[in-house]
N, C-alpha and C positions, 0 to 999 in steps of 0.2 A: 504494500500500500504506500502511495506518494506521501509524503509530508506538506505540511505548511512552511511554505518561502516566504521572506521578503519579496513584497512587490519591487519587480523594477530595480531588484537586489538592491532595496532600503531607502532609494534617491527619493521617495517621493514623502519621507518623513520629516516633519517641519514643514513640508512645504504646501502653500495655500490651493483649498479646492477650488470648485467654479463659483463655490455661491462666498468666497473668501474665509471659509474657517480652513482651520490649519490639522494636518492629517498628524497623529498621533500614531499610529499602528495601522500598517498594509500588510495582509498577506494574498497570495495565492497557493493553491491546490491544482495540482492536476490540468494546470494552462486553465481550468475552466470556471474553477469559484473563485472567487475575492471577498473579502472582508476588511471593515476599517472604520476605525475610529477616528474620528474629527470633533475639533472643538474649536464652536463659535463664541461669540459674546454671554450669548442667550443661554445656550443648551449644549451637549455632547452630544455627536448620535451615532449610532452604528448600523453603517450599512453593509449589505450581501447581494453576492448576486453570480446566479448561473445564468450565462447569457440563452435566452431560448427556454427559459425553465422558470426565473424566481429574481426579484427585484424584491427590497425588503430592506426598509430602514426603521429605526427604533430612538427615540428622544430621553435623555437624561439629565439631573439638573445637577448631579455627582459624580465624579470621574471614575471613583471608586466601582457606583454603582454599573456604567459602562462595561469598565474592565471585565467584570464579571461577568456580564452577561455576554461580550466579546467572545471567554473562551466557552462558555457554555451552548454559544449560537454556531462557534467555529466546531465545535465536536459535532453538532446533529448535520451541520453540512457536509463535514465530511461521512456521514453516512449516505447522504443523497451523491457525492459522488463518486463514492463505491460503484453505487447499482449504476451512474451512467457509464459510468467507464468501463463496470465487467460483464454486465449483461443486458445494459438499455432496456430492461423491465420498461416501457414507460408508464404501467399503471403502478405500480409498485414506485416507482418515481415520486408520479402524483400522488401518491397514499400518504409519501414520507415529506413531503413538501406541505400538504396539508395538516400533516401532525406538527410541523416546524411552527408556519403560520399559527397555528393555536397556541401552542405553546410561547411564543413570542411576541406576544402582541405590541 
């Protein structure tokens, strides 16, 4: 099973997104998921996403709290791209994407 990388092998840490918060933690899986924490003025948030599959950002008003659910949201994606990667299930896909969603609101 792939591991979690550095996105962009790390360059894109510190540096500002689109909407101008500042990206704290990148990673990628498997060329196909990414995760990442960014912190605006306002809020932190933590976004995911399999392109073709799952878009999915989450708001926090504590870093702490972030962090945490970071690796807790990074483990169940990497469950979902197990199944894309070793047997393209795609209702078993959508099973484990829909349990993600609930779980993550």
């Amino acid at each position: 099973m792939t591991t979690w990388k550095p996105y962009n092998s790390g360059q894109t840490i510190g540096t500002l997104g689109a909407h101008g918060d500042k990206i704290l933690r990148d990673e990628i899986k498997a060329v196909i998921a990414r995760i990442t924490i960014k912190q605006a003025e306002q809020y932190i948030s933590v976004s995911c996403s399999i392109p073709g599959w799952i878009e999915h950002t989450r708001f926090f008003k504590e870093i702490s709290d972030a962090q945490r659910e970071y690796d807790l949201m990074k483990d169940e994606l990497g469950k979902i791209v197990a199944v894309i990667t070793s047997t393209n299930d795609q209702l078993k896909v959508w099973e484990l994407i829909s349990i993600f969603v609930r779980r993550f609101e």
